[in-house]
Backbone as JSON, one array per atom type, in Angstrom:
{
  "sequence": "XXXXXXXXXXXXXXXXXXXXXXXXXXXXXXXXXXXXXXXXXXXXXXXXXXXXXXXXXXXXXXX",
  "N": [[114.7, 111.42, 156.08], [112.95, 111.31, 153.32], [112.81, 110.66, 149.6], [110.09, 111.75, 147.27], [108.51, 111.0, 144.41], [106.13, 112.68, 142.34], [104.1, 112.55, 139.4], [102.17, 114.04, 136.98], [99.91, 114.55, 134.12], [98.66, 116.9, 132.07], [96.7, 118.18, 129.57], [96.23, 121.27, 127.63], [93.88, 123.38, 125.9], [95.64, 125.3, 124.59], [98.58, 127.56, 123.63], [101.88, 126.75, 124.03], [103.2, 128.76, 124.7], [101.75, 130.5, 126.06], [100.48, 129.07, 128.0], [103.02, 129.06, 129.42], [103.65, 131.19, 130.34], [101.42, 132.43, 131.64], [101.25, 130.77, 133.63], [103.52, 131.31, 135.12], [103.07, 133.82, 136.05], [101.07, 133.31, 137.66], [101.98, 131.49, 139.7], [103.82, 133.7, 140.64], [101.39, 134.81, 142.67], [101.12, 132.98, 144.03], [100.74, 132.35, 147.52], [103.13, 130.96, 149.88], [104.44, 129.75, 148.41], [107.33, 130.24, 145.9], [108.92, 131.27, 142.61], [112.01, 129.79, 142.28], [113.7, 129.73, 139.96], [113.37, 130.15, 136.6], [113.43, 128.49, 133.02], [112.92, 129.77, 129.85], [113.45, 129.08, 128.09], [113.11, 125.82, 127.7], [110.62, 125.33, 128.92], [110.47, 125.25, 131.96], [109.68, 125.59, 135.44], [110.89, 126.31, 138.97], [110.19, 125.55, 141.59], [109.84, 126.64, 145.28], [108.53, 125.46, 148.03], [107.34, 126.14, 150.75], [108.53, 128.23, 154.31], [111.07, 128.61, 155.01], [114.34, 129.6, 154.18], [115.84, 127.6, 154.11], [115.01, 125.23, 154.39], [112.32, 123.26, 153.09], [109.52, 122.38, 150.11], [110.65, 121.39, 147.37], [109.8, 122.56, 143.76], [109.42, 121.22, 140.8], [107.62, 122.48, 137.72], [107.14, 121.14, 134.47], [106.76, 121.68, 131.08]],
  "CA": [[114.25, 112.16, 154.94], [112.24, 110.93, 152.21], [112.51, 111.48, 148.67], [108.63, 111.06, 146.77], [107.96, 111.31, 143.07], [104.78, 112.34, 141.56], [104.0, 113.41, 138.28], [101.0, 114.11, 136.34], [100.14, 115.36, 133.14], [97.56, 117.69, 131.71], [96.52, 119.24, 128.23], [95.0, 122.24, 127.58], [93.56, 123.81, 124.71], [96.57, 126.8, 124.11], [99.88, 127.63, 122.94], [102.72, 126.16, 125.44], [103.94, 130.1, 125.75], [100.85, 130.93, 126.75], [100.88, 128.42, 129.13], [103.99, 129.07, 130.29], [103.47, 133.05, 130.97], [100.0, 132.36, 132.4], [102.14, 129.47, 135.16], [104.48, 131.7, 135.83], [102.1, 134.7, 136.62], [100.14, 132.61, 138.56], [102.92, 130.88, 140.99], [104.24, 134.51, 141.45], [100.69, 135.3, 142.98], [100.37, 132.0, 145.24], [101.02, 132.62, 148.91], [104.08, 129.87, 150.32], [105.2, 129.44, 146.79], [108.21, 131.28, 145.24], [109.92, 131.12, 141.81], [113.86, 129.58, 142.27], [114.28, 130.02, 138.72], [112.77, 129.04, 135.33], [114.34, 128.41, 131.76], [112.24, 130.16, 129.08], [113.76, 128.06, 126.34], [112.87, 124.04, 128.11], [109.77, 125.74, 129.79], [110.74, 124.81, 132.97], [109.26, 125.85, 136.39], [111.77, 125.49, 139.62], [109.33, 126.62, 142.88], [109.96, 125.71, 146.62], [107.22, 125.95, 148.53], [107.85, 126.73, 152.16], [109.23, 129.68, 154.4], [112.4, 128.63, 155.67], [115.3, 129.42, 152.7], [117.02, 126.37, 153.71], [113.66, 124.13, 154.22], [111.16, 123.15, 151.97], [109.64, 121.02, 149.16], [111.32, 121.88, 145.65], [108.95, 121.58, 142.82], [109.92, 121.41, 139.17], [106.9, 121.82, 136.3], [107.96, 120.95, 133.89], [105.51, 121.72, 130.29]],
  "C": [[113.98, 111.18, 153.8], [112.62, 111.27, 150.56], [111.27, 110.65, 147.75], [108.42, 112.08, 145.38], [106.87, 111.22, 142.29], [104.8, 112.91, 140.03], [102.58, 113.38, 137.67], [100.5, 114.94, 135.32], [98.63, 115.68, 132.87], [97.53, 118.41, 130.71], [95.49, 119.73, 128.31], [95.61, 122.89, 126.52], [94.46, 125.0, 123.6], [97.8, 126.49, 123.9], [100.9, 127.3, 124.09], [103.2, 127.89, 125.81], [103.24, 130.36, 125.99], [100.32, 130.57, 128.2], [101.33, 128.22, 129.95], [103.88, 130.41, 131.09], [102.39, 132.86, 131.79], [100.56, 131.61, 133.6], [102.61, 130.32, 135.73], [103.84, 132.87, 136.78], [100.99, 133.9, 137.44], [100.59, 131.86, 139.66], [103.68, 132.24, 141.7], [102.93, 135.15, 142.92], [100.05, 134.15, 144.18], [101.41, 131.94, 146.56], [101.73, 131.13, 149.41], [104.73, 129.36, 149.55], [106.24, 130.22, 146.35], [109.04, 130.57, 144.04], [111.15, 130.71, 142.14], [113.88, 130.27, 141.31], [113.16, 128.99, 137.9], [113.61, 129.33, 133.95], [113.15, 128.43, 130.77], [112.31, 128.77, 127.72], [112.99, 126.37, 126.87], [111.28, 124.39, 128.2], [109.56, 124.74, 131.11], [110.65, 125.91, 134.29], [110.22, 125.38, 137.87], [111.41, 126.7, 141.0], [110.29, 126.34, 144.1], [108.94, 126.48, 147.31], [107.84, 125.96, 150.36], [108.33, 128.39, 152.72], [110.31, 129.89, 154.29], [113.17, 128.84, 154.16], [115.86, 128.49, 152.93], [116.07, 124.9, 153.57], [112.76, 124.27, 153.24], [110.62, 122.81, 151.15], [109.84, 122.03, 148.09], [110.33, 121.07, 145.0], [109.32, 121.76, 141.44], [109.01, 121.27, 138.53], [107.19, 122.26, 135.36], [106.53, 121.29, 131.74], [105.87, 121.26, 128.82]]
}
């Protein structure tokens, strides 16, 4: 097992809560993706993408 760190950043033109509500509504709606948890206050994103509940890549974005 591996562990691989990417990151990459991106601005756009709107308000970070707008940003953040628009992410979040938009990772509930992508197929192999699921919410863990997020923290309103940091705006912090905490996916795992896979089926298995014990497999799978964990993604954190972070805004």
């Amino acid at each position: 097992m591996s562990i691989v760190d990417h990151n990459q950043g991106v601005q756009v033109p709107y308000s970070i809560e707008d940003t953040f509500m628009a992410l979040r509504q938009a990772c509930q709606n992508l197929d192999g993706f699921n919410i863990n948890d997020f923290d309103e206050t940091l705006k912090i994103l905490y996916l795992k993408a896979g089926v298995s509940l014990f497999r799978g890549e964990k993604i954190l974005l972070l805004l």
